[in-house]
Structure formats: structure tokens, C-alpha cells
KEBA-695046 format. One record per residue (C-alpha): residue number from 0; residue in one letter; y, x, z. Coordinates in steps of 0.5 Angstrom, whole numbers. Last residue first. Example, Ala and Ser with C-alpha at 12.3 -4.5 7.8 and 13.67 -1.06 7.14 Angstrom:
<tordos>
tordo pos=1&code=S&y=-2&x=27&z=14
tordo pos=0&code=A&y=-9&x=25&z=16
</tordos>
This chain:
<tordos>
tordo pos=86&code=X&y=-29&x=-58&z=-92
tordo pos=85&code=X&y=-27&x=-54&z=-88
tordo pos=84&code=X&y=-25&x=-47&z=-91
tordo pos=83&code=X&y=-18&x=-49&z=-89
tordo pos=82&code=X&y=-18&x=-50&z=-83
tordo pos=81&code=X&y=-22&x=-44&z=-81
tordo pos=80&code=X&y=-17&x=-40&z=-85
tordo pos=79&code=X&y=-11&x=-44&z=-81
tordo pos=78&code=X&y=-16&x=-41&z=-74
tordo pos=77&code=X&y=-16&x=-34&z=-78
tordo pos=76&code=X&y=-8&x=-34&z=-78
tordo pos=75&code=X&y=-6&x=-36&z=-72
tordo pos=74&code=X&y=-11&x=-31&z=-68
tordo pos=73&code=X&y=-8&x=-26&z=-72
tordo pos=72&code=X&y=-1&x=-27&z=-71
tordo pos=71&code=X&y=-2&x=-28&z=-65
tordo pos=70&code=X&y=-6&x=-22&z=-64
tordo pos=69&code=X&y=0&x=-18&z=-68
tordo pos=68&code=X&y=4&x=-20&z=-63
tordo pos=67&code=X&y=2&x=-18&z=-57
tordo pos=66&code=X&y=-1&x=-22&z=-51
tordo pos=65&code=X&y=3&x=-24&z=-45
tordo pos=64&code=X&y=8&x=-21&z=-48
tordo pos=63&code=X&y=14&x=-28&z=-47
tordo pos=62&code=X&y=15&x=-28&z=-54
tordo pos=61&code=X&y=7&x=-27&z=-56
tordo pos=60&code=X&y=5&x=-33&z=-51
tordo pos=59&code=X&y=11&x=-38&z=-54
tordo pos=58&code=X&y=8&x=-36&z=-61
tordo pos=57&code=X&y=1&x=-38&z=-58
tordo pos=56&code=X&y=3&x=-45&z=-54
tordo pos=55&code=X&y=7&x=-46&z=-61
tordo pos=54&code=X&y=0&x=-46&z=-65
tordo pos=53&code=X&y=-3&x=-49&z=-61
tordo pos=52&code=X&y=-1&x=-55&z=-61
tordo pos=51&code=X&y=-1&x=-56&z=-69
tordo pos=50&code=X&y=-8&x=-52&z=-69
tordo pos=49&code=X&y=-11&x=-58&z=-65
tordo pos=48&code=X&y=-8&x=-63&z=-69
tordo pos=47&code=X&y=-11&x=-59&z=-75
tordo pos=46&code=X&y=-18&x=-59&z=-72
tordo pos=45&code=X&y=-17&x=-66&z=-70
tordo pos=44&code=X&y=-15&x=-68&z=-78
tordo pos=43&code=X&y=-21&x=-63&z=-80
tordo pos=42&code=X&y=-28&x=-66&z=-75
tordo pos=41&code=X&y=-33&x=-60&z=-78
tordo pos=40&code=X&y=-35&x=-61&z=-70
tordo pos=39&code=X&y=-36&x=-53&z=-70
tordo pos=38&code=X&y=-28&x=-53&z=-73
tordo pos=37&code=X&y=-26&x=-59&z=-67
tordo pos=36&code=X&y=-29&x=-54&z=-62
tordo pos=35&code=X&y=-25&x=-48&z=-65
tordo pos=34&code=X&y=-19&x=-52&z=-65
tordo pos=33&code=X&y=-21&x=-53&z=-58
tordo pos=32&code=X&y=-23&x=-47&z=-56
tordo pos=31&code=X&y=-15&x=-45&z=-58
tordo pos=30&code=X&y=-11&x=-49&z=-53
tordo pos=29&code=X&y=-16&x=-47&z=-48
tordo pos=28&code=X&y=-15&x=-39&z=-49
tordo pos=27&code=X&y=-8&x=-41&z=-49
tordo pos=26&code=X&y=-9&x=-44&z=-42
tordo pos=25&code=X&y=-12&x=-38&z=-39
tordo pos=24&code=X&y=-7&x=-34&z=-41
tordo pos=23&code=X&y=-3&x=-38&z=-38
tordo pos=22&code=X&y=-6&x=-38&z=-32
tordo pos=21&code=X&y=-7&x=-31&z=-32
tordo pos=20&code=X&y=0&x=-29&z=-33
tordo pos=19&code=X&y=2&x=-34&z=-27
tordo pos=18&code=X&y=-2&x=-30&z=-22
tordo pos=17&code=X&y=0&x=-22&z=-26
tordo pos=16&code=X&y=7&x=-25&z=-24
tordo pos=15&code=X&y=6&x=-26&z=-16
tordo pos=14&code=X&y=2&x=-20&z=-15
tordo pos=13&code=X&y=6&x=-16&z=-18
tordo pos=12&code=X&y=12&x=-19&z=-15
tordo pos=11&code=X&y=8&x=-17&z=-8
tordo pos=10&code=X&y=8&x=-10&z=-11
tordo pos=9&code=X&y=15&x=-9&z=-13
tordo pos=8&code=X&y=17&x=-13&z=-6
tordo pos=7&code=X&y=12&x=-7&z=-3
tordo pos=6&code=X&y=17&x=-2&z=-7
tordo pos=5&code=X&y=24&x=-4&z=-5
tordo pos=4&code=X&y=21&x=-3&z=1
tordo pos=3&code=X&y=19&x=4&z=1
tordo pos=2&code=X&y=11&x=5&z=5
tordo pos=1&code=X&y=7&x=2&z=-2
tordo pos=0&code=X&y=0&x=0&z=0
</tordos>
């Protein structure tokens, strides 16, 4: 444990932070099994409502640097790709 004050607040808002990430995190990944879910089903008006509510929720995570940019993008575009490829 840190012995400075000003770095015990540094931990303790470590640990404050790295709990509201993870519940982000976690409900991103919900947002995107659900369109992989609709996917597997084959079902694609519900695939495409699920990837329209997504995808803000993925663009707001990459804003925000819980994950980087480039895996937005890359999770954005193979889900679309899904989409697209289903009958």
C-alpha cells in the first residue's frame, strides 16, 4: 500500500475506476453477443436492431479508452460483415 496521501487517493480511485470499466466492459460485450446470438439464429431484422444499438455503445467505449479504436472498428466491422453475408 502506498504510504504518500496523495497516492493512496491515486489507488483507491484506481479501484473505483477499474470497477465502473469493468461494468462497461461487460455490458458491451452483452450488446455484441446479442447480435452474434441473432446471427447464429439467422434471424437479420433482429441481427441489424441489435448492431443499431451497438454500435453507439462500441463508439462510446472506444471514446472513452476502455477499449482501443482499432478493435471498435474491427468488432463494428466483422459483425456488419456477418449482416451482410446472411441470407
Amino acid at each position: 500500500m502506498a504510504n504518500i496521501k496523495s497516492a493512496q487517493k491515486r489507488a483507491r480511485q484506481n479501484i473505483t475506476r477499474r470497477a465502473h470499466n469493468m461494468s462497461q466492459r461487460s455490458s458491451l460485450r452483452t450488446a455484441i453477443k446479442k447480435v452474434v446470438v441473432a446471427i447464429a439464429a439467422g434471424d437479420k431484422e433482429v441481427a441489424s436492431a441489435a448492431y443499431k444499438a451497438a454500435t453507439p455503445k462500441i463508439d462510446s467505449m472506444a471514446d472513452k479508452g476502455i477499449i482501443h479504436k482499432n478493435k471498435a472498428a474491427r468488432h463494428k466491422s466483422r459483425l456488419n460483415q456477418h449482416i451482410k453475408d446472411m441470407k
